[in-house]
VONUPA-253959 format. One line per 8 residues: their letters; for each residue y, x, z of C-alpha. Coordinates in steps of 0.001 Angstrom, whole numbers, plus 524288, in hexadecimal, padded with zeros to 5 digits. Each point is the difference from the previous one (the first is absolute). Example, Ala and Ser with C-alpha at 12.3 -4.5 7.8 and 13.67 -1.06 7.14 Angstrom:
AS) 7EE6C/8300C/81E78 | 80D70/8055A/7FD6C
// end
This chain:
XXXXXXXX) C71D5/8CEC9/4FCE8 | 7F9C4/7F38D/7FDFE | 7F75D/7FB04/80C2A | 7F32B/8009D/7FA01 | 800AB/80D89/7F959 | 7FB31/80C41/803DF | 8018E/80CD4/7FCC5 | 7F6A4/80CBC/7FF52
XXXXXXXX) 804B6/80F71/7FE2A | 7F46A/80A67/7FCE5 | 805A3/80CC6/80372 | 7F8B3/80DDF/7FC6C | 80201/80823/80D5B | 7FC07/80E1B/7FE69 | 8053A/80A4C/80706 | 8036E/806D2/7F365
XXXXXXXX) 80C29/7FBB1/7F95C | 7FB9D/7FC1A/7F0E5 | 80755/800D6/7F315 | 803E4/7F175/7F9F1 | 7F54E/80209/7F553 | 7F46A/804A1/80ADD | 8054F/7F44F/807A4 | 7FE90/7F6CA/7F436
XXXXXXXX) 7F27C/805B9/7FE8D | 7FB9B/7FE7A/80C87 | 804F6/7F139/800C1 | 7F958/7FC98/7F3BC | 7F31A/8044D/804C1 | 802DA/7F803/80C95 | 801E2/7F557/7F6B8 | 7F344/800EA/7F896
XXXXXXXX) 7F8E7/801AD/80B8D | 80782/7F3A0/8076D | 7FBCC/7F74F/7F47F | 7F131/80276/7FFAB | 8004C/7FFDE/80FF0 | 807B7/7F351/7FFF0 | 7F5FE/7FA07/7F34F | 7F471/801CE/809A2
XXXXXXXX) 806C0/7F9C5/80B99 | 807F6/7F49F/7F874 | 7F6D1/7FA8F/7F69E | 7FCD9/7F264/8040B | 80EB5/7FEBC/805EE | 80A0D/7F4E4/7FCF6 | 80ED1/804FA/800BB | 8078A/7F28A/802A5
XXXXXXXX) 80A6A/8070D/7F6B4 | 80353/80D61/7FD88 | 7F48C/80B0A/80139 | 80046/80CEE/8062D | 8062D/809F9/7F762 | 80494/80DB5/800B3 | 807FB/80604/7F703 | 8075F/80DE6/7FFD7
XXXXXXXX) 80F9A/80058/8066A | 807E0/80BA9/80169 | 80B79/7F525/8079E | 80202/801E8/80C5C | 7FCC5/80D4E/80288 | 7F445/807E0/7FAF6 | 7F678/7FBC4/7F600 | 7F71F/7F69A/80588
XXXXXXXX) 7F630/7F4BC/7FD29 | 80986/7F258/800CE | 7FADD/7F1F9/80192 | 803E5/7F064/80218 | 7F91C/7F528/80352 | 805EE/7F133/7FEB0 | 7F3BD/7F92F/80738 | 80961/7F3A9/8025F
XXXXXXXX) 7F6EE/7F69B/80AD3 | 7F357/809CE/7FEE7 | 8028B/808B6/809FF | 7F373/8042B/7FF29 | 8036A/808B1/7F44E | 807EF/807B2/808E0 | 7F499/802BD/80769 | 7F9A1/802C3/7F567
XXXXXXXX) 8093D/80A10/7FBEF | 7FF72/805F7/80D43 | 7F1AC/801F6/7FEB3 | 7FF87/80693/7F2B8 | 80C8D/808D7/805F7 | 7F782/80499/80A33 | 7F4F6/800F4/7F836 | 8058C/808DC/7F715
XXXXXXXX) 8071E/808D2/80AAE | 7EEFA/801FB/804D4 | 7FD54/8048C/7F425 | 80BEB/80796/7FBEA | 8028F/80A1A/80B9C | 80F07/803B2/7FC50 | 80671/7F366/7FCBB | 80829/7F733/80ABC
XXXXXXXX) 80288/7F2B4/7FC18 | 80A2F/7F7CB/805B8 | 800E6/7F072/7FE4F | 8098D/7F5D9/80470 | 80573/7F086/7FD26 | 80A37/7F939/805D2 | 7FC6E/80412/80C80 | 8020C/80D58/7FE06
XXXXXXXX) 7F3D3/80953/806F2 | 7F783/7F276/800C4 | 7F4C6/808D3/80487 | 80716/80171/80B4C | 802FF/7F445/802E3 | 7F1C8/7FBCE/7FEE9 | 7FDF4/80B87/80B52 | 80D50/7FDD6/8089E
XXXXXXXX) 7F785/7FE93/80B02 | 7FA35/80E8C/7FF7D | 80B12/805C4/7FBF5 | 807A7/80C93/8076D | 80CD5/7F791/8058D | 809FB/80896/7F95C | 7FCEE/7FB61/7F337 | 8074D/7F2A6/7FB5C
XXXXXXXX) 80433/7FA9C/7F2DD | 80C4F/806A0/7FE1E | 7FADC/80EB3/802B8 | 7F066/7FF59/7F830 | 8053B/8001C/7F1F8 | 7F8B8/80B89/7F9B3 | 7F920/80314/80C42 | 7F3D7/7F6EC/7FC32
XXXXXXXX) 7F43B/8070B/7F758 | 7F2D3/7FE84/7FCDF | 7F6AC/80C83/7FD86 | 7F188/7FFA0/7FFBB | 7FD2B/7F326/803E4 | 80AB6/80079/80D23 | 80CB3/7FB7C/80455 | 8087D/80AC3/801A4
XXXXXXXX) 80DAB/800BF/807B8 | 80AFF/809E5/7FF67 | 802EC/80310/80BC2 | 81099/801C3/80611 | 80408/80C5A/8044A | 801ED/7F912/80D50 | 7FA76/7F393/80228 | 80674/7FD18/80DA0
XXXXXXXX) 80C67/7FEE4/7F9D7 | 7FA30/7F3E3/7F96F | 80EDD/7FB8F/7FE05 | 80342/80C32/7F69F | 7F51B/7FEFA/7F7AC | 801D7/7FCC9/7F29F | 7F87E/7FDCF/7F366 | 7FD0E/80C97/7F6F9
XXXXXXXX) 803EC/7FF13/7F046 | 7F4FC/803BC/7F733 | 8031C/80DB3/7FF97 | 7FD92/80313/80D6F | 7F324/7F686/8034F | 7FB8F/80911/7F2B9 | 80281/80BA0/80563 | 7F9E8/7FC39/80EBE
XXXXXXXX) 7F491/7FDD6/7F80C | 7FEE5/80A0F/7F95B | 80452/80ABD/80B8D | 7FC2D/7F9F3/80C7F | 7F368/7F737/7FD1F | 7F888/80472/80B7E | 80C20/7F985/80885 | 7FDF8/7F298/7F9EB
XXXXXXXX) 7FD0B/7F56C/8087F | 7F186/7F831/7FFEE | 7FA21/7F7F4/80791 | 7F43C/7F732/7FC8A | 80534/7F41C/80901 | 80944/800BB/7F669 | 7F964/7FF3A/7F51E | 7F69F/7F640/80619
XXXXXXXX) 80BFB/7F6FE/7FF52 | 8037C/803F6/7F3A6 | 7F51A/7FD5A/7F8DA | 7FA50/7F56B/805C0 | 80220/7F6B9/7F61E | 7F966/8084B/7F7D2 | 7F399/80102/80711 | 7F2F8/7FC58/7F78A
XXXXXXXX) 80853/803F4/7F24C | 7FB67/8022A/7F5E9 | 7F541/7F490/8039F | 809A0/7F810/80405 | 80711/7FE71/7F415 | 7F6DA/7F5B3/7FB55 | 80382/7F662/80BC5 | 80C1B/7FD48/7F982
XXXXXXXX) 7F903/7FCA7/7F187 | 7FC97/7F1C1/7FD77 | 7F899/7FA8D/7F5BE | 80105/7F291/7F999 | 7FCF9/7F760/7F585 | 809DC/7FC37/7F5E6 | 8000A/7F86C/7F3A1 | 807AF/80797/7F454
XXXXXXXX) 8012B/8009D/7F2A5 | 7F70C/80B9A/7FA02 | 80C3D/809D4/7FCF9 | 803F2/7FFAD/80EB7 | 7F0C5/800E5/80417 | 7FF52/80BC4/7F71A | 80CBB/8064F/8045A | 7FA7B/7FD88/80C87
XXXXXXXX) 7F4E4/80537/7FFE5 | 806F4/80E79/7F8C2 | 80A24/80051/809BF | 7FC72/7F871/80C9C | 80C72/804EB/8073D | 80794/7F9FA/7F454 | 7FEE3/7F37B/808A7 | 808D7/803BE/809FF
XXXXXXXX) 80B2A/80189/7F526 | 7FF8C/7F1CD/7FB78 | 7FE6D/7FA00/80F44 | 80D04/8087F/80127 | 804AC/7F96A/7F44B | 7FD07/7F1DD/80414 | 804ED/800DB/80D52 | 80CFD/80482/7FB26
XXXXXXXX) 80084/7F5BC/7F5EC | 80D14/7F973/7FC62 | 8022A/7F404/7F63F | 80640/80A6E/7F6D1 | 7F388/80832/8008A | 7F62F/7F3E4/8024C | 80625/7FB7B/7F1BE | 7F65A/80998/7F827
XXXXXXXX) 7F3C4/7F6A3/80897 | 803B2/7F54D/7F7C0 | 7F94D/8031E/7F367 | 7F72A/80962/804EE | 802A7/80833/7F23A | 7F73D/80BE0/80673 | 7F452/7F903/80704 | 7FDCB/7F241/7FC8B
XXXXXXXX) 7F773/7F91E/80933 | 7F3B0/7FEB0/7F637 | 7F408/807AA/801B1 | 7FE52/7FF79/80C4D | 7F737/80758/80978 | 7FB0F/801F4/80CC5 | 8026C/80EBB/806F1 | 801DF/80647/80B90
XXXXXXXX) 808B7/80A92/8031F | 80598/805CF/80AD6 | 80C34/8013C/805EC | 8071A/802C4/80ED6 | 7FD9B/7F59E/80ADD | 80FAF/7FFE4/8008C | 7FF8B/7FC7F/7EFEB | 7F558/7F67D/801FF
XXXXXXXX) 8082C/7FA51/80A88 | 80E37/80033/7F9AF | 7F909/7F8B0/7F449 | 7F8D4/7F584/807D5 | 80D56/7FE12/8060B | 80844/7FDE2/7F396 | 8018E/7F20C/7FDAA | 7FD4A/7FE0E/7F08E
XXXXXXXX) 7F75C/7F4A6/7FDF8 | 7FFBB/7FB16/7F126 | 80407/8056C/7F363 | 7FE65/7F647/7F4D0 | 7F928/808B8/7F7FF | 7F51A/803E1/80A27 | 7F4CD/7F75D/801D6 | 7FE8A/7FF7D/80FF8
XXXXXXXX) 7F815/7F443/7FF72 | 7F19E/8004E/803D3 | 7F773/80994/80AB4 | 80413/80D7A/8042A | 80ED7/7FC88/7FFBD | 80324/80AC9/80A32 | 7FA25/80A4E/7F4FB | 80700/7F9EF/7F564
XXXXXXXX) 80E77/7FF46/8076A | 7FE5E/80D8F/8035C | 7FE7E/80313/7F282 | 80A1E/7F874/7FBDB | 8093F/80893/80859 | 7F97D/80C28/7FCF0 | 801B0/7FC66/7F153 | 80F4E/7FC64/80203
XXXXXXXX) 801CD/80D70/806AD | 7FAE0/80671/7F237 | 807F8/7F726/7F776 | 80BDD/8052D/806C6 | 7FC8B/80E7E/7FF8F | 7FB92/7FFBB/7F232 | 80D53/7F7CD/7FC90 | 8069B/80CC4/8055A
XXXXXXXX) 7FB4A/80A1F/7F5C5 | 8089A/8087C/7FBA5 | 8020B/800FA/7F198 | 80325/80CBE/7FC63 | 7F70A/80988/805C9 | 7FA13/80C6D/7FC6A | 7F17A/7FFE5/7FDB1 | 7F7D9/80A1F/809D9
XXXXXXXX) 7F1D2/803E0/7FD5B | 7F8EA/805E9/80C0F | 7F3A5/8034D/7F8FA | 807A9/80A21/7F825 | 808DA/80676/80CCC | 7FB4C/80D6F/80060 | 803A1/7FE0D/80F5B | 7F5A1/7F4CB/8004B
XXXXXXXX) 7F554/80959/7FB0A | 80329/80A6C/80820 | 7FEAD/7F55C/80BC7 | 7F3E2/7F971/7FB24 | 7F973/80D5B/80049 | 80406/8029F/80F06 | 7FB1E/7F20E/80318 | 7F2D6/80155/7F90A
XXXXXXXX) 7FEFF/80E19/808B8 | 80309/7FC89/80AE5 | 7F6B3/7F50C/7FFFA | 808A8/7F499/800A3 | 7F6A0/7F91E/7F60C | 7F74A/7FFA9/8081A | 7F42D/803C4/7F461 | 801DD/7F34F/7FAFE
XXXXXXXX) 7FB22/7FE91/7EFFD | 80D8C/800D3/7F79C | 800F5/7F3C4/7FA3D | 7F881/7F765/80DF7 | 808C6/7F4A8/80517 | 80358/80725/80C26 | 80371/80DC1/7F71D | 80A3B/7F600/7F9B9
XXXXXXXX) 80645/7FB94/80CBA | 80035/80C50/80782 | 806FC/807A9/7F2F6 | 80957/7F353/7FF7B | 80328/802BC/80CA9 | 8022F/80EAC/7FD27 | 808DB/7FB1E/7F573 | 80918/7F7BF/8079F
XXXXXXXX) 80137/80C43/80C1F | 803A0/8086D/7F351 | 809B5/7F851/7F9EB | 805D4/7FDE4/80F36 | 7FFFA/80C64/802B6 | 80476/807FD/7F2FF | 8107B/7FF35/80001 | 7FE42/805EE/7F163
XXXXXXXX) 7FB32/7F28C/7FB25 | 80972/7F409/7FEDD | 8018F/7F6B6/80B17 | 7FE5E/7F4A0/7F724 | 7F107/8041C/7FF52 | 7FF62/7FB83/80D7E | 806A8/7F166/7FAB0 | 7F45F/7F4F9/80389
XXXXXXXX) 804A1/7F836/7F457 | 7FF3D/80A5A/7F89E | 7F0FB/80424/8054D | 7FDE4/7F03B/7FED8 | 800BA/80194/7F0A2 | 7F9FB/80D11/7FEE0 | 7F1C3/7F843/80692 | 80279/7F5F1/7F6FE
XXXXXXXX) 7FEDB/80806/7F3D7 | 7F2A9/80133/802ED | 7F65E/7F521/7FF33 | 7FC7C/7F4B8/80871 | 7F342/7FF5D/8077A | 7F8A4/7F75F/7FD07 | 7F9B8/7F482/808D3 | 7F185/80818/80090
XXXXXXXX) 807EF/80C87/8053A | 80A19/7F6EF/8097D | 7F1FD/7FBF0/80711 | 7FC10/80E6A/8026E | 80D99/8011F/807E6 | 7FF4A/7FF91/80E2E | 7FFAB/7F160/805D1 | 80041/7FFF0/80E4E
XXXXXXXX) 80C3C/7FA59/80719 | 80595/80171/80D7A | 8036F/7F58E/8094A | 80D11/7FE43/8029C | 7FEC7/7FC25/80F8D | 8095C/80AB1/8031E | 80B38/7F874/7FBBB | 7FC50/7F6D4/80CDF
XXXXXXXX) 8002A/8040B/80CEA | 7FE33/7FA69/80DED | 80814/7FDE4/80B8A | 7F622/808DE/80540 | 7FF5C/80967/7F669 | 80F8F/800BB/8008D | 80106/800AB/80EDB | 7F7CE/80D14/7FF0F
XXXXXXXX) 806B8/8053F/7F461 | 80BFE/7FE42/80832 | 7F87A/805BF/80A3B | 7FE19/80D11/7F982 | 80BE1/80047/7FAD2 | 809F7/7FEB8/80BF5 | 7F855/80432/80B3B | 7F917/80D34/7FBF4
XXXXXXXX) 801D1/80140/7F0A5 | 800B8/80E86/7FEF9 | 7F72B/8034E/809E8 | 7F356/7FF27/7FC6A | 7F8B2/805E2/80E2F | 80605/7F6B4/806E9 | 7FD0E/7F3BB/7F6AE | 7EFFE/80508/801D8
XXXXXXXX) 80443/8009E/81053 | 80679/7F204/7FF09 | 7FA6B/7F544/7F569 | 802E2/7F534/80732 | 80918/7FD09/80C6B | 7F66D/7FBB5/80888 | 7F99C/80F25/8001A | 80BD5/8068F/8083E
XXXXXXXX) 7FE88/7FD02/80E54 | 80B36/7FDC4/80A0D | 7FD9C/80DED/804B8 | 8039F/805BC/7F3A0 | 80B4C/7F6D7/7FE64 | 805DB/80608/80B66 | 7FD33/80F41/7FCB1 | 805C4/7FDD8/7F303
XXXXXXXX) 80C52/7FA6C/80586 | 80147/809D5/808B6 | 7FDE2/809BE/7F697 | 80CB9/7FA45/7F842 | 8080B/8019F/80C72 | 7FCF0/80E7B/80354 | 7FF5B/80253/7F3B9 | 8079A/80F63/80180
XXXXXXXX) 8019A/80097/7F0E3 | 80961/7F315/7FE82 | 80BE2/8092C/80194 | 80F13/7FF19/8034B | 7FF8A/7F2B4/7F6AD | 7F3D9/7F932/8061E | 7F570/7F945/7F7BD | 8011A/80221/7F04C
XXXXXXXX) 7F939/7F955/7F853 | 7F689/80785/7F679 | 804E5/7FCEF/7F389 | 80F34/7FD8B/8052C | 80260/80DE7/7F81E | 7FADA/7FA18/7F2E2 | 80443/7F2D6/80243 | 80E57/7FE8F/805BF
XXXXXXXX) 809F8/80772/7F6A4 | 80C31/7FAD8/80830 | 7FD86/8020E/80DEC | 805A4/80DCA/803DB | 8034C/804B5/80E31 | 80BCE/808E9/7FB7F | 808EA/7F49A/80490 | 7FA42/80031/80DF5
XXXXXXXX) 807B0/80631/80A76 | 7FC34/8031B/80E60 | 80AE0/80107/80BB7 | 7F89B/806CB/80C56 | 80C04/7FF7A/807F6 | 801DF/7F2ED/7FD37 | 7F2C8/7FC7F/801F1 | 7FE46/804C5/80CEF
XXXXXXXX) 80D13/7F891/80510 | 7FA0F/7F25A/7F9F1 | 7F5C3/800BF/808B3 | 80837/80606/80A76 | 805F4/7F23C/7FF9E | 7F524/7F836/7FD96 | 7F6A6/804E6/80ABC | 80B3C/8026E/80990
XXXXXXXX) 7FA71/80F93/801F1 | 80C91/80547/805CA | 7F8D5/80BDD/80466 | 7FBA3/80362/7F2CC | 806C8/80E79/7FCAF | 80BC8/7FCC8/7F9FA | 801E6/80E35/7F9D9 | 80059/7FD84/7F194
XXXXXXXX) 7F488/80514/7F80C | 808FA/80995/7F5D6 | 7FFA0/808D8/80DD6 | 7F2C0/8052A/7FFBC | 7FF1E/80263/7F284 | 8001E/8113B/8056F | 7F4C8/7FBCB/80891 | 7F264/806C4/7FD42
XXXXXXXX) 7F87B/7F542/7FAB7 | 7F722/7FF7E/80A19 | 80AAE/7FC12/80A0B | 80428/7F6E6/7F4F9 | 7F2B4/7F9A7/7FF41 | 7FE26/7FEFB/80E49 | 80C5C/7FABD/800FB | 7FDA1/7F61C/7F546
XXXXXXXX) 7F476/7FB4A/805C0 | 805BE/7FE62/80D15 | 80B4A/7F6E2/7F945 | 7F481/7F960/7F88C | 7F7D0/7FDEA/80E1D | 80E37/7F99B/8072E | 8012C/7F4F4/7F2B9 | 7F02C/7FCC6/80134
XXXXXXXX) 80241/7FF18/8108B | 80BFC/7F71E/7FB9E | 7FA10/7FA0F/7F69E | 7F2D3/7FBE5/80769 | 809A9/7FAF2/80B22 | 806DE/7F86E/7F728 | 7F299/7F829/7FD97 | 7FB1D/7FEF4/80CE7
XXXXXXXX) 80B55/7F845/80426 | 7FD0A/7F5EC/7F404 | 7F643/7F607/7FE06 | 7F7DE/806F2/7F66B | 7F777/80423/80A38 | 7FB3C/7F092/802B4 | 7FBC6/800AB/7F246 | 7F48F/80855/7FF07
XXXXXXXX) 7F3E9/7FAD3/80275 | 7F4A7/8073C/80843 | 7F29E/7FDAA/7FD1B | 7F7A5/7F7C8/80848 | 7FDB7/80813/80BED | 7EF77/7FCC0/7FEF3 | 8006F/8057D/7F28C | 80300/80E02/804AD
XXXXXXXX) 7FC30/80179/80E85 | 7F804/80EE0/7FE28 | 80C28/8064E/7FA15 | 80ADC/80891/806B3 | 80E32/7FD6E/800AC | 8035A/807F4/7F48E | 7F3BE/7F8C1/7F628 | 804A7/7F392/80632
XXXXXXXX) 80DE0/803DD/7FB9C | 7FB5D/802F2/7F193 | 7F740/7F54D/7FD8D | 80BB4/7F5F0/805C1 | 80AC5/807AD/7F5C0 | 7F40C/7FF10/7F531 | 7FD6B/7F18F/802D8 | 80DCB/7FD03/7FF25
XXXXXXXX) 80144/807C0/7F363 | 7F6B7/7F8D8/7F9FE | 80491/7F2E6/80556 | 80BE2/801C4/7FA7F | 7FB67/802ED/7F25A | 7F62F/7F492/800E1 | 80AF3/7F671/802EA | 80A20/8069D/7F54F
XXXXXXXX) 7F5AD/7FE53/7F4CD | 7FBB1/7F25F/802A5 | 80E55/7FC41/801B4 | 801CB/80371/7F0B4 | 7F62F/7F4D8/7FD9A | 7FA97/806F2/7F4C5 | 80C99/804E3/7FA2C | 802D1/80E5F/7FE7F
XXXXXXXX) 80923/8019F/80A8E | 8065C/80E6B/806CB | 7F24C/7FF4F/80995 | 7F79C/80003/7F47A | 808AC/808FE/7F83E | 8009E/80A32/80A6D | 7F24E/7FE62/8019B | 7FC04/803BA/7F26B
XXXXXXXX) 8085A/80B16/7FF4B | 7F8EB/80656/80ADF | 7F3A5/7FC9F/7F637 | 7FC40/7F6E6/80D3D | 7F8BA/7F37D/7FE3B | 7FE2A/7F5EC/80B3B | 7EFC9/7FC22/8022C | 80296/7F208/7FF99
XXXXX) 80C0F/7F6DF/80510 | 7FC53/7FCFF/80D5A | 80148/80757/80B9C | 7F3A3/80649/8045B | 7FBE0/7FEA4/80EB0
// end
């Protein structure tokens, strides 16, 4: 799989077993009712490239509901995708969807810090669902034996679903983490739109204006040029430069910004010279990109009429009932664009009708059979234009960015605790580092990292190997503990185990005794520092103890961060994987 493709399964669950034909059925009324649901949410959105579409597969497995997305540098299609998936599973009680990329489960990877520890990369394939709006998990048959646990083939995550669902695992920190980046959807959709002001000729203003999302086609187009491809630019055979006029459309901040960044500054046949040359560069790009894709029609093709499609009808007359219209006149401006919208869903979504329908050079010369506006209806188009200041950004603005994104990124409680480093006191400096030492949980391998599971594919412990015997005589020799019991450990294995604990601990009491002797007799001991005995007179022994082993705890992480001189370094590192941030960079008193 490509790295910026995803992939979505729609699965009908029932606890009945169905016939193909029922199945077929029921999938094609999942289909009909997908499209209007996705019409409402979807109307004003950009795809940077391919659009969300379903279409019926009996490969693998059952019959299902199969879809891919190429969203190439807008990964916000993916998200996208992700909210219309979960959408649909609200609304549609017994379907489970599953989606991946190149990351495999990437949902949970976006929650590796919630997640149960047994579950890793290698063993979650099939195991990952969505059903009414949550983030379900199939759970092992034993999850202690996190080193047996495997992935499950289609067949069986099926038939967990449909057999065990009240077993599934759900937990809403999980899907907190989940679907946080798609918090504020379907609202936030229109973040990512940006509208500007370009200078075309009138066939690419009216194509434009018929098929906004058209755009994103010839940017594609443009950015991929070649000098074999570019040759077609030359004449400009499609779209001349010549009647010219001013527009704006819309497009994706990442289009806006892969066009601004494209160095193409003349053509001899454009006219750049004069006011608003940013408008008319942009639409000399713009233009370029349709030249390309119209020089790519194919010639042979067979001729489709949608008005005719019995299928189209029949889907008109579900739309009109179920209110998608929205009572608008037949006939009104806004009629026009929501049934052109209808159309392009249907022709997506239909498998009966021929791909080449879907063909943007081939939808390029179906708008241009009809006529061109004309300079009175051009005014009565929309006119206002965004800024483009999100293309520049502070030092400021990308110190907190970086912030956000390294310190606390997925958790969003503890962003609200901690906006800035100079809110967390010395106190809770301390607590939290001792809460990473006794931390009970950290297990036989010590401190994992949350995502390691999702993240490192080669790092295994199956080549790791542990000698007790040998063990205990290293540090027979090392500490000089003659007296230790030399009776090998294989002897006690008939031992209850609580003589076998007790005994264990008294072996583990004897190497800490040795082991704190050891130090005593060093130097180390001249290197802690006490605070000032006026700073803590009302105190006991044991406080005085603590707050000296605090003070030097912090001392020591004081000096280890300002000795990186501002360069990530293992103090800083360590620091930020206990989500810990230092109050400032001096010492407090």
């Amino acid at each position: 799989m490509f790295s910026d493709i995803c992939e979505y399964w729609v699965y009908v669950v029932t606890a009945d077993l169905l016939c193909l034909e029922d199945q077929v059925l029921r999938l094609k009324g999942v289909q009909e009712i997908i499209d209007s649901e996705c019409m409402s949410w979807v109307k004003e959105y950009f795809w940077h490239d391919e659009p969300f579409r379903l279409e019926i597969c009996d490969i693998p497995g059952p019959v299902h509901l199969y879809g891919k997305t190429h969203f190439r540098e807008g990964n916000q299609d993916e998200w996208a995708i992700v909210f219309l998936l979960r959408e649909i599973t609200r609304n549609i009680k017994d379907i489970y969807v599953r989606i991946i990329d190149s990351d495999g489960e990437f949902l949970l990877i976006e929650s590796a810090r919630k997640l149960p520890r047994w579950i890793s990369e290698k063993n979650s394939t099939y195991r990952v669902w969505m059903n009414q709006g949550r983030l379900l998990i199939i759970p092992p048959e034993n999850e202690k034996k996190k080193r047996e646990i495997k992935g499950l083939t289609l067949s069986e995550g099926l038939f967990f679903l449909r057999n065990k669902p009240e077993q599934l695992i759900h937990d809403e920190k999980i899907d907190k983490e989940a679907f946080r980046r798609i918090k504020g959807y379907p609202e936030k959709i229109k973040e990512n739109l940006h509208r500007t002001q370009v200078i075309v000729p009138r066939k690419i203003a009216h194509i434009l204006h018929t098929e906004p999302n058209l755009v994103s086609a010839a940017i594609h187009e443009f950015c991929q040029r070649d000098p074999v491809s570019f040759e077609v630019c030359k004449k400009m055979k499609y779209f001349y430069p010549k009647d010219m006029v001013s527009i704006v459309i819309k497009m994706t901040k990442t289009l806006y910004a892969q066009m601004k960044g494209q160095s193409f500054e003349k053509h001899p046949l454009f006219n750049l010279s004069g006011s608003e040359y940013d408008q008319k560069i942009m639409g000399m790009k713009i233009t370029c990109g349709f030249e390309m894709l119209a020089a790519k029609t194919p010639k042979n093709h067979s001729e489709y009429s949608l008005k005719s499609d019995p299928e189209w009808k029949i889907f008109i007359k579900k739309l009109n009932a179920a209110g998608y219209f929205e009572n608008e006149k037949e006939g009104s401006e806004k009629y026009k664009s929501l049934e052109k919208h209808a159309e392009k869903c249907f022709l997506r979504s239909c498998p009966s009708i021929p791909t080449i329908t879907n063909d943007p050079a081939l939808q390029i010369f179906d708008i241009l059979k009809h006529p061109l506006p004309t300079d009175e209806e051009i005014a009565e188009w929309p006119n206002t234009y965004d800024s483009d200041s999100f293309l520049h950004i502070s030092p400021e603005e990308l110190d907190e960015l970086m912030r956000l994104k390294t310190e606390l990124s997925s958790d969003e409680d503890n962003i609200r605790e901690m906006p800035k480093h100079k809110s967390i006191s010395d106190k809770s400096v301390i607590e939290k580092f001792e809460d990473f030492v006794n931390n009970e949980d950290a297990g036989l391998y010590g401190v994992e990292s949350e995502c390691d599971s999702f993240t490192d594919t080669t790092t295994t412990h199956s080549d790791i190997s542990f000698d007790a015997d040998e063990f205990i005589k290293i540090m027979k020799e090392t500490l000089g503990k003659g007296e230790i019991n030399d009776e090998p450990m294989t002897e006690i294995k008939n031992e209850s185990p609580q003589n076998e604990e007790k005994e264990d601990k008294l072996k583990l009491e004897d190497f800490m005794d040795a082991m704190d002797s050891e130090l005593f007799s060093t130097t180390l001991k001249d290197s802690f520092s006490n605070l000032p005995d006026d700073t803590i007179d009302c105190i006991n022994e044991q406080d005085r103890t603590d707050a000296n082993m605090h003070y030097n705890l912090l001392k020591n992480l004081y000096e280890s961060v300002n000795g990186q001189q501002d360069v990530t370094g293992p103090a800083d590192t360590m620091l930020k994987s206990m989500h810990v941030s230092l109050p400032s960079t001096d010492l407090p008193t």
